[in-house]
N, CA, C and O atoms as a Tripos MOL2 file, in Angstrom:
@<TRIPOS>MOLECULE
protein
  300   299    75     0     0
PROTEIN
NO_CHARGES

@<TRIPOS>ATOM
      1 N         -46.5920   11.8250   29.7300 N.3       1 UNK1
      2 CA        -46.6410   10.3820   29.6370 C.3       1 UNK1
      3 C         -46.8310    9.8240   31.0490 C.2       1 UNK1
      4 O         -45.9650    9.9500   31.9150 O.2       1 UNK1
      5 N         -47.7400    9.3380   31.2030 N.am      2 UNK2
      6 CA        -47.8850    7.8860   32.4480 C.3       2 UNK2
      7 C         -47.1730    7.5250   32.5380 C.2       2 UNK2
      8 O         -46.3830    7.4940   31.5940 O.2       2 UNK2
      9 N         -46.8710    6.9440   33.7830 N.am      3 UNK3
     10 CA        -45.6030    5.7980   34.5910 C.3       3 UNK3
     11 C         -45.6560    4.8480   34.6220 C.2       3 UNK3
     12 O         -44.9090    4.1740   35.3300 O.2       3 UNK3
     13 N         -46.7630    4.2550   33.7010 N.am      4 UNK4
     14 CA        -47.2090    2.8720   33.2100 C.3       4 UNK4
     15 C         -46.1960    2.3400   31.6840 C.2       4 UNK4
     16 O         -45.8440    1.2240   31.3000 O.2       4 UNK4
     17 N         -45.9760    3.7580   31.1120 N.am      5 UNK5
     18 CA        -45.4850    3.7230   29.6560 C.3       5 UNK5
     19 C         -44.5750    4.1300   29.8300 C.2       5 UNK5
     20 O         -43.7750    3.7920   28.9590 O.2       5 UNK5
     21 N         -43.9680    5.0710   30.9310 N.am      6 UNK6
     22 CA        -42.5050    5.3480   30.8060 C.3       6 UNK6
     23 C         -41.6500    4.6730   31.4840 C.2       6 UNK6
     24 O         -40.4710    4.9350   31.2480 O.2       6 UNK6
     25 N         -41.9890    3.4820   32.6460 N.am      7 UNK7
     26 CA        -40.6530    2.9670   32.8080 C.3       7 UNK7
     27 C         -40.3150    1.8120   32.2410 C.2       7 UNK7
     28 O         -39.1760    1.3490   32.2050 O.2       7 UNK7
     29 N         -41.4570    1.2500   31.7150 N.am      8 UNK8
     30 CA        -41.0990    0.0340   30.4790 C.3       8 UNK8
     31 C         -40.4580    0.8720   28.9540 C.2       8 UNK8
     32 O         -39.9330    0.1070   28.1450 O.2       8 UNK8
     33 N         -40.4850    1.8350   28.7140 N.am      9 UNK9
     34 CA        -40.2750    2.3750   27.7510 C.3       9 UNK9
     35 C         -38.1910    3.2300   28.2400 C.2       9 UNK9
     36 O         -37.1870    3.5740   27.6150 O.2       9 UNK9
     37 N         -38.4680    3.1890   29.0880 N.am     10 UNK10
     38 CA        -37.0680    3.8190   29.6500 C.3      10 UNK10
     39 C         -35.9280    2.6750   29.4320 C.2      10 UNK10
     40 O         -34.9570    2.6900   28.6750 O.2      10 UNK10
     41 N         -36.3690    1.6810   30.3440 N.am     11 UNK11
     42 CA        -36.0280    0.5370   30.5540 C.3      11 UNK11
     43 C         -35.2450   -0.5130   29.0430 C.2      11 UNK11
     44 O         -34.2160   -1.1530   28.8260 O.2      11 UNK11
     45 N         -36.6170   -0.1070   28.2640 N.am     12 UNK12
     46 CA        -36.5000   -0.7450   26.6650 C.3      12 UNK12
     47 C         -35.2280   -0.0670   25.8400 C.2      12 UNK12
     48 O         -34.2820   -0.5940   25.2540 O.2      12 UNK12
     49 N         -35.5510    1.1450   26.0140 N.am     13 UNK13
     50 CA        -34.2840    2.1630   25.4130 C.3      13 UNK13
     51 C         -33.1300    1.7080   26.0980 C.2      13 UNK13
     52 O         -32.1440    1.6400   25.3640 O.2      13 UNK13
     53 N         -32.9490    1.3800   27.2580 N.am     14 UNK14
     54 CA        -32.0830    1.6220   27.8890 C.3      14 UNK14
     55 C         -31.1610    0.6090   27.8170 C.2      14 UNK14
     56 O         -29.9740    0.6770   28.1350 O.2      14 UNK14
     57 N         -32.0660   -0.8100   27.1630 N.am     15 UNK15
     58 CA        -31.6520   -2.0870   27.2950 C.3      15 UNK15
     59 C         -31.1300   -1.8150   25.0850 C.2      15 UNK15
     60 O         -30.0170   -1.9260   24.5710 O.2      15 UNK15
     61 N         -31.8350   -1.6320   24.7310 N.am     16 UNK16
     62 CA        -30.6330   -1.2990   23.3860 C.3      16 UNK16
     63 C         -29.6950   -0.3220   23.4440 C.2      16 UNK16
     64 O         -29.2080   -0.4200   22.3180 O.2      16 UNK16
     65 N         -29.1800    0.4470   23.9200 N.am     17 UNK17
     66 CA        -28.3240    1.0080   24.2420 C.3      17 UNK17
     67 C         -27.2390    0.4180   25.0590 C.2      17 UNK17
     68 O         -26.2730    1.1680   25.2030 O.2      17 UNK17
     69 N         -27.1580   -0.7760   25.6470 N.am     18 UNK18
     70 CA        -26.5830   -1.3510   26.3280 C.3      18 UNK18
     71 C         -25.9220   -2.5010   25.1720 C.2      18 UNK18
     72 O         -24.7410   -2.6600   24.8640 O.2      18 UNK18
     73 N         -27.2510   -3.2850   24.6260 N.am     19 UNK19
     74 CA        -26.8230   -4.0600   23.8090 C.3      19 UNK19
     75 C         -25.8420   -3.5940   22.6890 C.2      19 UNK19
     76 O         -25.0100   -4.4320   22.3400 O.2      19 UNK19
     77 N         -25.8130   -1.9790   21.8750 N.am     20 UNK20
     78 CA        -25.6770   -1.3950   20.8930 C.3      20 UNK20
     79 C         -24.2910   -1.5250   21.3520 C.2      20 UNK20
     80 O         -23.5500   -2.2550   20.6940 O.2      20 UNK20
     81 N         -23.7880   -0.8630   22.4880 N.am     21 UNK21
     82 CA        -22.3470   -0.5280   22.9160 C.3      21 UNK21
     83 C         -21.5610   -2.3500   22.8180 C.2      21 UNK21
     84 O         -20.5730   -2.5350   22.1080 O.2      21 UNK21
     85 N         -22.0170   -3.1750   23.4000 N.am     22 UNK22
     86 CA        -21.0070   -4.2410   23.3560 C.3      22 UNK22
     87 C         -20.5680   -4.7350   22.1210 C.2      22 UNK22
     88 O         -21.1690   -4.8640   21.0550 O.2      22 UNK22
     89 N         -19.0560   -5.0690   22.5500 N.am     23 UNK23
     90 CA        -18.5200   -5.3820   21.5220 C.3      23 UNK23
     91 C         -18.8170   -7.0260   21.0220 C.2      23 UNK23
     92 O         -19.4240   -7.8080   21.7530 O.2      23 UNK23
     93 N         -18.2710   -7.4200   19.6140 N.am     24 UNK24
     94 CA        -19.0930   -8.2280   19.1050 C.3      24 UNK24
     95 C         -17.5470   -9.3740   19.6680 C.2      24 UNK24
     96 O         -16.4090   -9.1790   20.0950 O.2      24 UNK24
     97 N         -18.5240  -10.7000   19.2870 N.am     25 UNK25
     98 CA        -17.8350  -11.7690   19.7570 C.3      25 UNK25
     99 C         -16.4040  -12.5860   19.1040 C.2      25 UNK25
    100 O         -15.4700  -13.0840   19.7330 O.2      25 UNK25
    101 N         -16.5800  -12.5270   17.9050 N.am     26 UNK26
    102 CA        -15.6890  -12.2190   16.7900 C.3      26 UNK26
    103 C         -14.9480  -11.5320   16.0300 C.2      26 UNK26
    104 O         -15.6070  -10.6210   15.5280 O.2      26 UNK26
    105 N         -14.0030  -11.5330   15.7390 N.am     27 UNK27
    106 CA        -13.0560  -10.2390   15.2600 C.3      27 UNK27
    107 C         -13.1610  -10.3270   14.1470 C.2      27 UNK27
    108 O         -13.2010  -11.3070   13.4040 O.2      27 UNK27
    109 N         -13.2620   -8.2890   13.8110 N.am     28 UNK28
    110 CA        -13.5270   -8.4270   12.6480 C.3      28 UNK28
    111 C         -12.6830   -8.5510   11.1680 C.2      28 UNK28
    112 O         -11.7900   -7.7920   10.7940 O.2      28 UNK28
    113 N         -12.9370   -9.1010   10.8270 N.am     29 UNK29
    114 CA        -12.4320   -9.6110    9.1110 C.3      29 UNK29
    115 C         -12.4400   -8.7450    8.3410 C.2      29 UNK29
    116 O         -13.4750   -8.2010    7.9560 O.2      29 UNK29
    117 N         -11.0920   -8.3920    7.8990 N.am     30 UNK30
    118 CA        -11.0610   -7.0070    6.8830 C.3      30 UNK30
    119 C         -11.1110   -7.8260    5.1440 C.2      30 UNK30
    120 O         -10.5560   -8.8740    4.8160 O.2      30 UNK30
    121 N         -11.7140   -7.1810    4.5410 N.am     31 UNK31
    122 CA        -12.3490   -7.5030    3.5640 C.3      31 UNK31
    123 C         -10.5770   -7.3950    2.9400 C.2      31 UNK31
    124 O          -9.7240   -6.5160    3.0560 O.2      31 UNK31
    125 N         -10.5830   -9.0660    2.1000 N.am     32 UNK32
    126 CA         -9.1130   -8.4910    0.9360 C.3      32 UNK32
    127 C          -9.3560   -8.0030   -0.5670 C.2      32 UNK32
    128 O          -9.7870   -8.7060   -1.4810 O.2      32 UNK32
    129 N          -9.0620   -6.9090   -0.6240 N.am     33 UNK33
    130 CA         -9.1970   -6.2100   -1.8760 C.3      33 UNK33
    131 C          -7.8790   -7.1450   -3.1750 C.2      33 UNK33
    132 O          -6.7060   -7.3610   -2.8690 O.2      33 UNK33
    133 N          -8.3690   -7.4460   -4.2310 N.am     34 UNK34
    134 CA         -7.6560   -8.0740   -4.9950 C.3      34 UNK34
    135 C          -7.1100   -6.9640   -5.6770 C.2      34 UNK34
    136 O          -7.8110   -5.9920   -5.9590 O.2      34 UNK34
    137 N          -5.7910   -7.0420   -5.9900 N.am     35 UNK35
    138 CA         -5.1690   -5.9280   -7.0410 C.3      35 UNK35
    139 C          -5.2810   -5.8090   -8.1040 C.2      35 UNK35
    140 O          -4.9820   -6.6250   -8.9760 O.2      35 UNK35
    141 N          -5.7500   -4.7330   -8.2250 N.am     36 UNK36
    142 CA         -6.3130   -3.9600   -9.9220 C.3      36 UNK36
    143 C          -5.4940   -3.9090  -11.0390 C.2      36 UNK36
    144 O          -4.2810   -3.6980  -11.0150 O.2      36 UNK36
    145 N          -5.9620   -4.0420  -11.7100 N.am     37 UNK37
    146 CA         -4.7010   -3.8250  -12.8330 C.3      37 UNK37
    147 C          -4.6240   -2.4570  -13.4580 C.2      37 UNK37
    148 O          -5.6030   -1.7580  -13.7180 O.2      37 UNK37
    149 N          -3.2010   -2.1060  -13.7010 N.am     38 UNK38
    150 CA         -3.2490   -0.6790  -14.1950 C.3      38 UNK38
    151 C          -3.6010   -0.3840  -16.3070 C.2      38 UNK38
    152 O          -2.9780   -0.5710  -17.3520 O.2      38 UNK38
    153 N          -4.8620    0.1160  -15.9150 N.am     39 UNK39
    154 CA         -5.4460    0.2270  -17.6010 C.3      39 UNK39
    155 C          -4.7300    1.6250  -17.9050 C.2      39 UNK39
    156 O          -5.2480    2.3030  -18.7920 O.2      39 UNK39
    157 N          -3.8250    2.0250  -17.3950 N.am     40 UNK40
    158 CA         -3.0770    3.5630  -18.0270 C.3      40 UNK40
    159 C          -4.1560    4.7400  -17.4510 C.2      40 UNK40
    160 O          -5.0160    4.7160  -16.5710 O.2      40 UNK40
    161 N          -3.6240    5.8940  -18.4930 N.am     41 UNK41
    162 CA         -4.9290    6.9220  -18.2840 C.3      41 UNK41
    163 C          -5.9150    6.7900  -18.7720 C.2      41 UNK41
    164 O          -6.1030    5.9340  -19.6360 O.2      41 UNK41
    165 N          -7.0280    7.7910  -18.2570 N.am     42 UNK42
    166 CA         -8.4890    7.6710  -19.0630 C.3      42 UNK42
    167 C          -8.2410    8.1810  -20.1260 C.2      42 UNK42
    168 O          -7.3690    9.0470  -20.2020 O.2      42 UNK42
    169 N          -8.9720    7.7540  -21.2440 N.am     43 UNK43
    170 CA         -9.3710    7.8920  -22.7360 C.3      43 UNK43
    171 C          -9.6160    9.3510  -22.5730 C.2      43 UNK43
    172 O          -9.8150    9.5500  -21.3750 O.2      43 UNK43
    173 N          -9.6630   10.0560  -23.0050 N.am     44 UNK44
    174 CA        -10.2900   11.6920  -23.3830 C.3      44 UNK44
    175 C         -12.1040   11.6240  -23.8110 C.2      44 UNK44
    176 O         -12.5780   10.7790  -24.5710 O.2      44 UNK44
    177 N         -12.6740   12.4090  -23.3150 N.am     45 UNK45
    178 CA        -14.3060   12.4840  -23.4700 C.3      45 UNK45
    179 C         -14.1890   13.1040  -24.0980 C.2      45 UNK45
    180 O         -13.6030   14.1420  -23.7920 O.2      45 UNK45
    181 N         -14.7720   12.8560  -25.7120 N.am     46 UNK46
    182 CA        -15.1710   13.6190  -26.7870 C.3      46 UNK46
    183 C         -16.9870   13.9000  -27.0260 C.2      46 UNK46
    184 O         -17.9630   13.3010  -27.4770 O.2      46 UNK46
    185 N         -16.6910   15.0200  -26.4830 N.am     47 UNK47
    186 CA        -18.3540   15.4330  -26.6910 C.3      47 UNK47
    187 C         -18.5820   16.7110  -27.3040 C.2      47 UNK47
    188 O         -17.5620   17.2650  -27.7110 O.2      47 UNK47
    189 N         -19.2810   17.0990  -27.4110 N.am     48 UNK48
    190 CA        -19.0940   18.8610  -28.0390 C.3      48 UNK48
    191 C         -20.7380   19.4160  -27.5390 C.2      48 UNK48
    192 O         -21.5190   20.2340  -28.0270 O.2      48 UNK48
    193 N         -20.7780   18.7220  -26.6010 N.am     49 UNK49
    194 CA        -22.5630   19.2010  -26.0740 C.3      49 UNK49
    195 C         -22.4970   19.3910  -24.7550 C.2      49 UNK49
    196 O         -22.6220   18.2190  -24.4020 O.2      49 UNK49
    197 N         -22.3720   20.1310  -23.5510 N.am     50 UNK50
    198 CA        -21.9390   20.0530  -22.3880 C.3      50 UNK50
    199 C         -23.1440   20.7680  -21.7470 C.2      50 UNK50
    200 O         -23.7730   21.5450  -22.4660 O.2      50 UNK50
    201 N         -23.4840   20.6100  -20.6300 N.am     51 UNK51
    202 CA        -24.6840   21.7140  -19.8740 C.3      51 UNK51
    203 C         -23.5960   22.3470  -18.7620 C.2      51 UNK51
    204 O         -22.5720   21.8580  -18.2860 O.2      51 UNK51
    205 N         -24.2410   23.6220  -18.5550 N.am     52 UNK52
    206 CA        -23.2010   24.2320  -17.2970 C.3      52 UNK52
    207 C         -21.9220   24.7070  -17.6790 C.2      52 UNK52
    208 O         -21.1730   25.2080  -16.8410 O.2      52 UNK52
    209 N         -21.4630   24.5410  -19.4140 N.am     53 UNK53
    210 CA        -20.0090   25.3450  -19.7720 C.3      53 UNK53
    211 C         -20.2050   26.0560  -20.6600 C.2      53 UNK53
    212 O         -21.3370   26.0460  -21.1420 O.2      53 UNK53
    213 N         -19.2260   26.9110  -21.2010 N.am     54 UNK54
    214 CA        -19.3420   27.7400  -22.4920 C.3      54 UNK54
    215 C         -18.8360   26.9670  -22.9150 C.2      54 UNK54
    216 O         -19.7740   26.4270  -23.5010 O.2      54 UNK54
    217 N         -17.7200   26.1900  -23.2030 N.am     55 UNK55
    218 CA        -16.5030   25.4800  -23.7080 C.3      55 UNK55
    219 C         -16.5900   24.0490  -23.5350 C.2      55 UNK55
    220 O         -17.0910   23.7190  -22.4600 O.2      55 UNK55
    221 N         -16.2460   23.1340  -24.2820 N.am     56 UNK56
    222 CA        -16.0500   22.0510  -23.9100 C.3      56 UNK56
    223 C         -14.8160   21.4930  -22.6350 C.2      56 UNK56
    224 O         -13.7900   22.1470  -22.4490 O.2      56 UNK56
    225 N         -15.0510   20.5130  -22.0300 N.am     57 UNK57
    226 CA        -14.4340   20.2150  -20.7800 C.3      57 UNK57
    227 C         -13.1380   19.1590  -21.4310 C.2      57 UNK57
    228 O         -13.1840   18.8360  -22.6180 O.2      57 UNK57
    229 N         -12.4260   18.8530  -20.8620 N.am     58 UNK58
    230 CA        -11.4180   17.7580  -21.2450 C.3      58 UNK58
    231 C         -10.6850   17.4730  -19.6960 C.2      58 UNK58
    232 O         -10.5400   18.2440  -18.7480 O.2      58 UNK58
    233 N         -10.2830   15.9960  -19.8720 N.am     59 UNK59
    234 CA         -9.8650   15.4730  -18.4310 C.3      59 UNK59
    235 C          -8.9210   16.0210  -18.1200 C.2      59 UNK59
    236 O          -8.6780   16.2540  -16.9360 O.2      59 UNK59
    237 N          -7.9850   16.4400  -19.2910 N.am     60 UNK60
    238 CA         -6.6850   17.2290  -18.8200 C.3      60 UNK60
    239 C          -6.9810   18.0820  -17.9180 C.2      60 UNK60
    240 O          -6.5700   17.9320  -16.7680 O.2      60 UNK60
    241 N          -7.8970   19.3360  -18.3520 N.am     61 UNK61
    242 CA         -8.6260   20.4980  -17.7260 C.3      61 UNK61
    243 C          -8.8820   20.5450  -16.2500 C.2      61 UNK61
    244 O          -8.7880   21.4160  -15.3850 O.2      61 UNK61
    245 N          -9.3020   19.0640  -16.2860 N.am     62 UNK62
    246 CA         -9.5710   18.8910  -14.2070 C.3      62 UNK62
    247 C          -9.1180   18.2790  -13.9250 C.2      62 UNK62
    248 O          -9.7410   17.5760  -13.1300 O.2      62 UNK62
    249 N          -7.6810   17.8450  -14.1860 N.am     63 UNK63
    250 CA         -6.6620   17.3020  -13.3550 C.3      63 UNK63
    251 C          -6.3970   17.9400  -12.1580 C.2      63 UNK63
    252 O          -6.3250   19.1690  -12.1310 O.2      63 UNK63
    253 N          -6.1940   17.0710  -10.8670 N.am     64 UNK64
    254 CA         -5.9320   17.6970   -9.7650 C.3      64 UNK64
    255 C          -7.0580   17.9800   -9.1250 C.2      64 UNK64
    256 O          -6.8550   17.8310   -7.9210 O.2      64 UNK64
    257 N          -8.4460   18.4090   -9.3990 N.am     65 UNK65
    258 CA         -9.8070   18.4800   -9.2130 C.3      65 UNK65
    259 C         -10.8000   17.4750   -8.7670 C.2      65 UNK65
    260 O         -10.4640   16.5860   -9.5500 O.2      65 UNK65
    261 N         -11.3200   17.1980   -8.4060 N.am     66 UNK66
    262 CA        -12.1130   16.2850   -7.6440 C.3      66 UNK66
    263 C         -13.5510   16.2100   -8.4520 C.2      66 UNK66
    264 O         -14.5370   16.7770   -7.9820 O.2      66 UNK66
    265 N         -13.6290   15.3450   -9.9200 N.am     67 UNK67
    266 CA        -14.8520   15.1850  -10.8160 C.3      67 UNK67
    267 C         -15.2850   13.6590  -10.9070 C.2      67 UNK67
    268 O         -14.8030   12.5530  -11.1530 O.2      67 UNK67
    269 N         -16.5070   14.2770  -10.5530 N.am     68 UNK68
    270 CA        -17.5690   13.2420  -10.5030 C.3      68 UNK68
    271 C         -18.2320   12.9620  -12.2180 C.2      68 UNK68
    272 O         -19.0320   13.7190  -12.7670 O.2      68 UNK68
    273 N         -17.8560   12.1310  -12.6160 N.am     69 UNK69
    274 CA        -18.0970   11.5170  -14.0650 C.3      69 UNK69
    275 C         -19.4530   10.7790  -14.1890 C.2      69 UNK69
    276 O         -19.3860    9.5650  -13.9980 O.2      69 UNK69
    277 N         -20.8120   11.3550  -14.5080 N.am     70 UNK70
    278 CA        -21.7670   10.5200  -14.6600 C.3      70 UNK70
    279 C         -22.4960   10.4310  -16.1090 C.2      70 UNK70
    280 O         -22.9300   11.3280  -16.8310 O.2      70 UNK70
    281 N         -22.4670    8.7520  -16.2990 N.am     71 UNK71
    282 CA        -23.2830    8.8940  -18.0560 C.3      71 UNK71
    283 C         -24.4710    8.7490  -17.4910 C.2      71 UNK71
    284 O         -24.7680    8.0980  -16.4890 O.2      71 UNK71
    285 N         -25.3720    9.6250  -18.4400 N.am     72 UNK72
    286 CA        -27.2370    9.2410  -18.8110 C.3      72 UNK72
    287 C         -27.2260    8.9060  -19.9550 C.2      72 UNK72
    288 O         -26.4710    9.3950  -20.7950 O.2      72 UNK72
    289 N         -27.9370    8.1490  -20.1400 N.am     73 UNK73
    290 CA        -28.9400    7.5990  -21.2830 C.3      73 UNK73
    291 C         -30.2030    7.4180  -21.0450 C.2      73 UNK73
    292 O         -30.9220    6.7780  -20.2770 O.2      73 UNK73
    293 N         -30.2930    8.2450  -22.0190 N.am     74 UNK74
    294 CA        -31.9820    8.7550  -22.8870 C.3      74 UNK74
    295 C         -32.3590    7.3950  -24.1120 C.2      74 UNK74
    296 O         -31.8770    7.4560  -25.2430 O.2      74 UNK74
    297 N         -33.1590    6.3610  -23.7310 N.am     75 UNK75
    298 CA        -33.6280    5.5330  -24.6730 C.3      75 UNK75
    299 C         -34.6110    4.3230  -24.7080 C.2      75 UNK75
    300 O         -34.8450    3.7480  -25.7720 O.2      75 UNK75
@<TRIPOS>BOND
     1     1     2 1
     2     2     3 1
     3     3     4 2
     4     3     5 am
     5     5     6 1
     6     6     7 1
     7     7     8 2
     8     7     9 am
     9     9    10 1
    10    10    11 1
    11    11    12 2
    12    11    13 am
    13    13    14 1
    14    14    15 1
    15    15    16 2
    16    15    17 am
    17    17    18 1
    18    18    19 1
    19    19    20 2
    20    19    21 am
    21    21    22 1
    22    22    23 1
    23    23    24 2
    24    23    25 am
    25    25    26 1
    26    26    27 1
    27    27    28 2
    28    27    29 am
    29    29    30 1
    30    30    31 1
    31    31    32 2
    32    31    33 am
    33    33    34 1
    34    34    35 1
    35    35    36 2
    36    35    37 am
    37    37    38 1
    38    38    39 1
    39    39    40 2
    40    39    41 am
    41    41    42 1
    42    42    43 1
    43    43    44 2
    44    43    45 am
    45    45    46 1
    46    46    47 1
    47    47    48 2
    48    47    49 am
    49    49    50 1
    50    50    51 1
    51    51    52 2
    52    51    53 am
    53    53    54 1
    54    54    55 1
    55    55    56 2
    56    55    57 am
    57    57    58 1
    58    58    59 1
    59    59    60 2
    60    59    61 am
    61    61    62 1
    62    62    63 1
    63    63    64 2
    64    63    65 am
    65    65    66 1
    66    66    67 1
    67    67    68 2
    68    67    69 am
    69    69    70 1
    70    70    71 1
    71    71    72 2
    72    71    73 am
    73    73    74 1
    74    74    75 1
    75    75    76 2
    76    75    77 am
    77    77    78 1
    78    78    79 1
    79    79    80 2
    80    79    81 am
    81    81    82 1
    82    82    83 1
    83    83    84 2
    84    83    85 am
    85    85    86 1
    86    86    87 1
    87    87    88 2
    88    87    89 am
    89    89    90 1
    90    90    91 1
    91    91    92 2
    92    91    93 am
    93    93    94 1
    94    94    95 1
    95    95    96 2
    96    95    97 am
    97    97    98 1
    98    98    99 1
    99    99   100 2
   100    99   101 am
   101   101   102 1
   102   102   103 1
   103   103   104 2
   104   103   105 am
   105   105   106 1
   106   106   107 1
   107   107   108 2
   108   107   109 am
   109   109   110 1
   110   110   111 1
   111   111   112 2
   112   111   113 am
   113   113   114 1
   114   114   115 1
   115   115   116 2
   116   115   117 am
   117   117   118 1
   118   118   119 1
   119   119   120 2
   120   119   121 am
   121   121   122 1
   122   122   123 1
   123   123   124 2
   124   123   125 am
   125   125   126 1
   126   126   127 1
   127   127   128 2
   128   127   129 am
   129   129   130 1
   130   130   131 1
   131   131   132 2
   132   131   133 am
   133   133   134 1
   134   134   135 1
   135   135   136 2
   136   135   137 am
   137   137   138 1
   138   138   139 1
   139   139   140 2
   140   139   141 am
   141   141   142 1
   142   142   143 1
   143   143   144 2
   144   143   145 am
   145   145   146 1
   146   146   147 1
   147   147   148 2
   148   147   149 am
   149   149   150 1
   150   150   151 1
   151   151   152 2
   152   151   153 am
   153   153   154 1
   154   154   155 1
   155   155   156 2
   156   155   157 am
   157   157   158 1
   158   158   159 1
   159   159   160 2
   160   159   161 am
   161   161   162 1
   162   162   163 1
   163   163   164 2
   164   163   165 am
   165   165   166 1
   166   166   167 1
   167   167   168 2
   168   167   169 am
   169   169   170 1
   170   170   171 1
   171   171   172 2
   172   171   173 am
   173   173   174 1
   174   174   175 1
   175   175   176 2
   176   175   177 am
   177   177   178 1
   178   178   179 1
   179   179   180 2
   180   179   181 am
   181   181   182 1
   182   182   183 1
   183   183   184 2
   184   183   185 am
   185   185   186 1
   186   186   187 1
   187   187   188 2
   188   187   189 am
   189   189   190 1
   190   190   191 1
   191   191   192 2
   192   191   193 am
   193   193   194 1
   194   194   195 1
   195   195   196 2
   196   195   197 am
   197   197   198 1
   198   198   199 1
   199   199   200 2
   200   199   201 am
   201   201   202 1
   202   202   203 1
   203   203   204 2
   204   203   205 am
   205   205   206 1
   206   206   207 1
   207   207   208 2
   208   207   209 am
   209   209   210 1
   210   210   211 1
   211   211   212 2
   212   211   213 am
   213   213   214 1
   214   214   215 1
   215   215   216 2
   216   215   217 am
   217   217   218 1
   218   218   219 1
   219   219   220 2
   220   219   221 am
   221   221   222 1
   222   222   223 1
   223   223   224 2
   224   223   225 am
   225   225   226 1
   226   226   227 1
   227   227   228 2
   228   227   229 am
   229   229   230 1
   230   230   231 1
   231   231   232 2
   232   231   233 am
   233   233   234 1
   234   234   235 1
   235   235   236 2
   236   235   237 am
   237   237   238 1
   238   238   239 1
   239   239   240 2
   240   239   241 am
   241   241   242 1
   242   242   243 1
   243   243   244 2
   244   243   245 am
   245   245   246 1
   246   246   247 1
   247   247   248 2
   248   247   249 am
   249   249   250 1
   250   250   251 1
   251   251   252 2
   252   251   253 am
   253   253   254 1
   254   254   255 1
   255   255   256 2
   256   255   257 am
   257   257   258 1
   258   258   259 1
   259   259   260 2
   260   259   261 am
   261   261   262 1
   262   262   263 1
   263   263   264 2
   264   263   265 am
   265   265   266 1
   266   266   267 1
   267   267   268 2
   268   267   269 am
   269   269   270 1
   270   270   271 1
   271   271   272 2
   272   271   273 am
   273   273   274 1
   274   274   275 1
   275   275   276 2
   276   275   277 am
   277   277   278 1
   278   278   279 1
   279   279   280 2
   280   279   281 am
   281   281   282 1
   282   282   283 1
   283   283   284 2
   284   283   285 am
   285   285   286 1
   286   286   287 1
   287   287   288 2
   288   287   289 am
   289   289   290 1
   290   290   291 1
   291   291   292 2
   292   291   293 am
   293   293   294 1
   294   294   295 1
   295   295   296 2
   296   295   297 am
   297   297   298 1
   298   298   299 1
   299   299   300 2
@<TRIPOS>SUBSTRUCTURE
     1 UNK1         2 RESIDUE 1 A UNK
     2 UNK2         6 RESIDUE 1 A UNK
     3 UNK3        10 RESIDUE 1 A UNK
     4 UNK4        14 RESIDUE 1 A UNK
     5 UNK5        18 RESIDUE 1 A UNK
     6 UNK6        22 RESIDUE 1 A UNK
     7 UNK7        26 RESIDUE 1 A UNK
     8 UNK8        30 RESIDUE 1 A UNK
     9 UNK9        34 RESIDUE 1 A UNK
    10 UNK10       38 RESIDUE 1 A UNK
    11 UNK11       42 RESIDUE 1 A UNK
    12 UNK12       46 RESIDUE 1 A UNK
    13 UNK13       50 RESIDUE 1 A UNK
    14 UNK14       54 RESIDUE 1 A UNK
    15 UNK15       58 RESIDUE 1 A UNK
    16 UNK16       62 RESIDUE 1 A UNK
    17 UNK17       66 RESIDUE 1 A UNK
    18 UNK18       70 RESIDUE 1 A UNK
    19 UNK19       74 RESIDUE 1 A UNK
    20 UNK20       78 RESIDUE 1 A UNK
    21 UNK21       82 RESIDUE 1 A UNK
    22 UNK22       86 RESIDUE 1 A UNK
    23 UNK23       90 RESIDUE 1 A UNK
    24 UNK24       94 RESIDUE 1 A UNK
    25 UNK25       98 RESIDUE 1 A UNK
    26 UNK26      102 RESIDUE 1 A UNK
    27 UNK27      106 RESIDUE 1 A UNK
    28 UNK28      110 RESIDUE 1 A UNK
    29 UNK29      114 RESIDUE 1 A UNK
    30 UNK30      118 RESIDUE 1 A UNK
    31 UNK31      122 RESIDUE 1 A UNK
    32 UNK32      126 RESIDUE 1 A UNK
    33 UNK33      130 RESIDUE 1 A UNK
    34 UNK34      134 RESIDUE 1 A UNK
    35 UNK35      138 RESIDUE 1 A UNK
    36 UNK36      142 RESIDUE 1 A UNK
    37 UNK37      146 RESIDUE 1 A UNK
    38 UNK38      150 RESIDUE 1 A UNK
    39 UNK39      154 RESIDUE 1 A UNK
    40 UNK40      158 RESIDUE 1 A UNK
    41 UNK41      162 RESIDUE 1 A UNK
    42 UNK42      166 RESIDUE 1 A UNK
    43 UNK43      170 RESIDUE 1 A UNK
    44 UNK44      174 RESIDUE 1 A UNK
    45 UNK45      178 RESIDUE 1 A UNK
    46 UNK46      182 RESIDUE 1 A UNK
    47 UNK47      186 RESIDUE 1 A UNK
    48 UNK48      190 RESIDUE 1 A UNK
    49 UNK49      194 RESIDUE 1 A UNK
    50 UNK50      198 RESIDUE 1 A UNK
    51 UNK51      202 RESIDUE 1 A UNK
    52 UNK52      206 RESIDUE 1 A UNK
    53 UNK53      210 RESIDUE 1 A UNK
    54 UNK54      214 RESIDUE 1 A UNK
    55 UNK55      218 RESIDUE 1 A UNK
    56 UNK56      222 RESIDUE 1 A UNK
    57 UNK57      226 RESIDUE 1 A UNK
    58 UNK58      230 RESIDUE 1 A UNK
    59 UNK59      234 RESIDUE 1 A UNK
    60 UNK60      238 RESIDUE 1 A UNK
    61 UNK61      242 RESIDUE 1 A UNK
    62 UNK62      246 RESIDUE 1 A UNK
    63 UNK63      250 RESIDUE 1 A UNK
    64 UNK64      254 RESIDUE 1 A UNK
    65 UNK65      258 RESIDUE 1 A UNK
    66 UNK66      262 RESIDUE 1 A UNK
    67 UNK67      266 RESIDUE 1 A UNK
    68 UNK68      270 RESIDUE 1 A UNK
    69 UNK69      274 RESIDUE 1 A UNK
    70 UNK70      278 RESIDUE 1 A UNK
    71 UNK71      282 RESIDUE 1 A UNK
    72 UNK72      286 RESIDUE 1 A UNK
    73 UNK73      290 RESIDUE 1 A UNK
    74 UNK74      294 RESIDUE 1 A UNK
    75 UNK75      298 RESIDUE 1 A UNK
């Protein structure tokens, strides 16, 4: 690279990187979470069609487990 393009280009980087680090002017505002209401436990998933098991799954089963619950619909 030329020294035509690299010290305006050094310079440019150098000047968002400067800007990036300062801190902002206002403090920040923590978002207030409103309190949830407690709906009990989850319902039980009744399915009898599963991909990836021999057996059907039940929530009991992965208690303590870390499951990611996703519906598809096909329609």
């Amino acid at each position: 690279m030329n020294s035509k393009i690299q010290t305006p280009l050094f310079i440019l980087i150098l000047m968002l990187l400067v800007s990036a680090c300062t801190p902002a002017n206002e403090p920040i505002q923590e978002a207030v979470m409103p309190d949830l209401p407690d709906l009990g436990p989850a319902p039980e998933i009744t399915n009898d069609v599963w991909i990836n098991t021999d057996e059907p799954l039940t929530l009991a089963s992965q208690r303590g487990k870390v499951v990611l619950v996703e519906f598809w619909t096909f329609g």
